[in-house]
C-alpha positions, 0 to 999 in steps of 0.5 A, a space after each residue: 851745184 857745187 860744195 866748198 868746205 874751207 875752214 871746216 865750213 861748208 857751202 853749196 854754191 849754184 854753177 850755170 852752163 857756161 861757153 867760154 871765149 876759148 870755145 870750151 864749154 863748162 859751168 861756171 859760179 861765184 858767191 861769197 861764204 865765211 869760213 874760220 870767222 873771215 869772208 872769202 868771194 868764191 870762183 868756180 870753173 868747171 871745164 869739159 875737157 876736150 869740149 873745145 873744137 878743134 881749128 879747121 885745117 886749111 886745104 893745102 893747093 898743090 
């Protein structure tokens, strides 16, 4: 779970484990929330860092 305060409104929004195109690995969540009377649509990435693997190296012939 995730907290955003804008505004000096506060909500929680929900993230889900997420596997990324890229191969990284994280969680992700969206939602809609209203701050200072207007309504905002919320995007939340978390990304671990160093959780993309590593390309394998090709074998060099000699």
């Amino acid at each position: 779970m995730a907290a955003i305060q804008l505004c000096g409104d506060k909500q929680n929004f929900i993230l889900d484990k997420k596997d990324f195109k890229t191969g990284s690995k994280g969680y992700y969540g969206t939602g809609k929330m209203v701050a200072g009377g207007k309504r905002y649509q919320i995007g939340i990435q978390v990304v671990e860092i160093g959780s993309k693997p590593k390309p394998k190296e090709e074998k060099k012939e000699k």
